[in-house]
N, C-alpha and C positions, 0 to 999 in steps of 0.2 A: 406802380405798385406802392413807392412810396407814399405817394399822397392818398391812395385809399387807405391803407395805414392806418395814417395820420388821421384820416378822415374817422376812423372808427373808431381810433381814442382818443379823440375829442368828442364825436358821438355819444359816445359810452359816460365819457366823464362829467358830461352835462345833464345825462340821463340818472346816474346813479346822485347827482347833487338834486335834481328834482326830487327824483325817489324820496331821498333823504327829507325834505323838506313837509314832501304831501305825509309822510309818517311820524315827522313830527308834530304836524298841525292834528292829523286824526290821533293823536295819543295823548297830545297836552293843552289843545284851542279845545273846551265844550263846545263854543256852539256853533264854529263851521265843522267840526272833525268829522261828522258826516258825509259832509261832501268830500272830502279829503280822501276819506277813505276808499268814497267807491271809486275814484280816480286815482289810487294810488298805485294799482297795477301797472296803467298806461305805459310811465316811461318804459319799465322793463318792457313788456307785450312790442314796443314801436323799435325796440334797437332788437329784441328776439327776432322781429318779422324780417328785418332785412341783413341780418348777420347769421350766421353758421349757429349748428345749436351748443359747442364748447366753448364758443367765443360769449353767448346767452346766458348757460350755466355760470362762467368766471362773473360775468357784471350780475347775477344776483347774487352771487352767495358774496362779491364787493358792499352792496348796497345793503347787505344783512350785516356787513361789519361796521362799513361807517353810521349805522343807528346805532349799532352797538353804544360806540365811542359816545355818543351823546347822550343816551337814554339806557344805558346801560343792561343789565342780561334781564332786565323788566321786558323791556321793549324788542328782543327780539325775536320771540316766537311771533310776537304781533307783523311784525317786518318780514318774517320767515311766509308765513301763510301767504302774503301780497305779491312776494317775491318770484316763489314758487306759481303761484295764477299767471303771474304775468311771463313767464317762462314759456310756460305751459302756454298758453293763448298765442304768443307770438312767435311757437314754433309749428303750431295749426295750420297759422295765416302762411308763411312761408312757404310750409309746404303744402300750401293749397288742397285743404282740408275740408268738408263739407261743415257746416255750423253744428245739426247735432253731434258731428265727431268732436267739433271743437266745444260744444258745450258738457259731452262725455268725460274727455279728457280732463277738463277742467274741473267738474263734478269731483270726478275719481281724487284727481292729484289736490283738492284742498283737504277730501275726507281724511287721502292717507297723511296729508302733513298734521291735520287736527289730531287723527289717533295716534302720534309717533310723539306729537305732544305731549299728549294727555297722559301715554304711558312713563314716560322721564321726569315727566312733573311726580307723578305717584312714586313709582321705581326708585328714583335719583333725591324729589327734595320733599317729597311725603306731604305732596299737597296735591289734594283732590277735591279739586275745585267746581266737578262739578257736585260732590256730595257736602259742602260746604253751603250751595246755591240752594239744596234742598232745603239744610238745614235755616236756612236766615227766609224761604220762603215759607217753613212751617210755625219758623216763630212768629210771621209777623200775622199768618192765620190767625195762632191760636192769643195773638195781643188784639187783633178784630174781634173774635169770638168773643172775647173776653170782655172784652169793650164794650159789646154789644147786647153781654150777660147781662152787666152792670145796670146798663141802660130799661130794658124788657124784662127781666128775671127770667127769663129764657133760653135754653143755647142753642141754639142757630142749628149743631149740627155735634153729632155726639164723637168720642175722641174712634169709637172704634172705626167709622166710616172715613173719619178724616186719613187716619192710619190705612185705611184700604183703598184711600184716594191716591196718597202719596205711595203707596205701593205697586201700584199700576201705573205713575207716573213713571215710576225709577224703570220699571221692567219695559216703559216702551221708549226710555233714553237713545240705542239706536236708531230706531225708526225717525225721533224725534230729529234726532245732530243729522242723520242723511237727510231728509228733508230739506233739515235750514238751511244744510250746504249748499244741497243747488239749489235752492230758491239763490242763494246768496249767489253762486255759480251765475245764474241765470241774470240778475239783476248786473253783477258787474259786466257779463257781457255785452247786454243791452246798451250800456251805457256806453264802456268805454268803445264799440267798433266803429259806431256811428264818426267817432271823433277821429279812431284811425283810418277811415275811410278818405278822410277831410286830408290827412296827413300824404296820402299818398300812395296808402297797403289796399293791395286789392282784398276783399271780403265778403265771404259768402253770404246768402240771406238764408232765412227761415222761409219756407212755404206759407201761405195764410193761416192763421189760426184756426178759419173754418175747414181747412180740408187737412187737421192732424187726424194722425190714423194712427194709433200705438200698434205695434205685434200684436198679431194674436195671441199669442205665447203667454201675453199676462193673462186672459180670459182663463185660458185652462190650468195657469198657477192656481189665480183666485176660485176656481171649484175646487181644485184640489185644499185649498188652507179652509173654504168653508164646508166639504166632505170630514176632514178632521173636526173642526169645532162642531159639527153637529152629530158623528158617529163615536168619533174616539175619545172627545170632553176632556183635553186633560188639564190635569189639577194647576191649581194657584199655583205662579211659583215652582214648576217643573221648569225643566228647558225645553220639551217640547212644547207648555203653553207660552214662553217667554219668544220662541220662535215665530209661531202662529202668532201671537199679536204684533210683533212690528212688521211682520210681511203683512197681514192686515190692514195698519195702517197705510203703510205705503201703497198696496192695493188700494183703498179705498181714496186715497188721493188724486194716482191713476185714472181711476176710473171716472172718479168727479169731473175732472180736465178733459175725458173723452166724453163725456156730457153735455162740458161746456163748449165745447170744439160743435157738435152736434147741433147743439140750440142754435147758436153764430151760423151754423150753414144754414140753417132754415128760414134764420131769418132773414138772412145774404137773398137765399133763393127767393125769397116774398119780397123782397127789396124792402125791408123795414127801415125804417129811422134808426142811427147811430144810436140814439139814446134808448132803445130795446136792447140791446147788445148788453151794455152795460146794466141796465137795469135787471137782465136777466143771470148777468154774472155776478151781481151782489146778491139776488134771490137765491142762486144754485147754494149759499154759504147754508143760511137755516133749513134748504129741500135738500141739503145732498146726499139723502138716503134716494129721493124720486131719482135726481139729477145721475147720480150714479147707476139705479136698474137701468137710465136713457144711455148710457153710457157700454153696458154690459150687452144692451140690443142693439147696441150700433159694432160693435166690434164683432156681437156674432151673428149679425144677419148683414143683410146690402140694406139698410131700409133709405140710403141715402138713394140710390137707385129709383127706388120706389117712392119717395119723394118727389127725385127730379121729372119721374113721369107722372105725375101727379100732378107736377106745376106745367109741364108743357100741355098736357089738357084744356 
């Protein structure tokens, strides 16, 4: 008992002096902090997955404080969000979790460390940051526009639209920050399991990409948000149209991904060349009004069925 102990706080203290390191390289090195970052979850996730989850929680919220100490109350929301993933991920693997659980869970627990942020930053030091972001992207617009007046006697693009642009930007901010997360979600886990697999942690895998199959349950969201946009219209700037467009979006991203999951089986089934795949996953970006109706008939019919017997023919 003593030396497991022993063992786990030395474990721990090795792990939290990593931690410490990969977040200060992602916050203060440009041009490796990239890398830094997306491996900066690791240490926490590796002592998560084979210790208890009280003993997990204590060495993050350590590893949020020794940044502190170095990079001061700048740096630790940044330490906070990596700390928290890696928690989260390596109490999945532990308790032997399927990956969408573990890429759910993850999703979930960065969105809610992001909003818990974003509200204290506003609430507590009266900075909002992202309506800051808007503001330094509207000016550098209208210094291009401007620019470009200069140049042609021309303007590019008149102020009321540009106004109606950044307006529908702002109203579809949630849609936009879920998204990123788990794109962000997704990418860290991509990365780092492979590595904790190497280490020792047993880890679940993802199914093929060709044979994802989202619930059906988003098909009859997505009639239901385009029954509203086409019977009930409502206005600019309501909250029932600020609801309807980022479920929208998110729908529509959805359904793109069941598109692309679609094409990938087709062309699995044809036995095409790897570099179809690809080339039809960078095409789906500019088709993905097509790519998504292909996406909307695969969810509500078998056509996959009807394929496969099609190719055994």
């Amino acid at each position: 008992m003593p030396n497991n102990q022993t063992q786990r706080l030395t474990h721990g203290a090795m792990m939290i002096a990593i931690f410490a390191i990969l977040i200060a390289i992602a916050y203060y090195v440009p041009i490796i902090s990239l890398v830094a970052t997306l491996f900066a979850p690791l240490p926490i996730a590796w002592y998560s997955a084979k210790y208890d989850r009280a003993s997990s929680i204590i060495l993050g919220v350590l590893g949020c404080i020794v940044t502190f100490f170095f990079g001061g109350i700048v740096i630790l929301p940044f330490s906070m969000i990596f700390a928290v993933c890696g928690v989260v991920m390596g109490d999945a693997l532990r308790t032997g979790k399927s990956k969408a659980y573990l890429f759910m869970a993850t999703g979930i627990s960065l969105l809610i460390t992001f909003a818990i942020q974003y509200i204290i930053s506003v609430k507590l030091f009266n900075m909002d940051f992202i309506k800051e972001s808007f503001q330094l992207m509207r000016d550098s617009y209208m210094q291009s526009f401007q620019f470009a007046e200069n140049l042609t006697g021309e303007t590019p693009i008149t102020e009321e639209v540009l106004n109606l642009m950044f307006q529908q930007m702002e109203i579809a901010i949630p849609a936009t920050v879920t998204l990123a997360v788990f794109f962000m979600a997704f990418l860290l886990i991509s990365i780092n399991l492979p590595i904790l697999k190497r280490l020792g942690i047993a880890v679940p895998k993802f199914s093929a990409f060709k044979d994802l199959r989202l619930p059906r349950t988003i098909l009859w969201i997505y009639l239901i948000v385009l029954s509203i946009q086409l019977f009930v219209r409502p206005e600019l700037g309501t909250s029932l149209y600020i609801i309807i467009l980022n479920f929208s979006m998110v729908l529509w991203v959805l359904l793109t991904i069941q598109g692309i999951s679609f094409l990938h089986f087709v062309l699995d089934a044809y036995k095409a060349p790897k570099f179809l795949k690809g080339l039809a996953t960078v095409l789906s970006i500019p088709l993905y009004n097509f790519v998504m109706l292909i996406g909307i008939l695969d969810l509500g019919f078998d056509i996959r069925s009807y394929v496969s017997g099609k190719i055994r023919k």
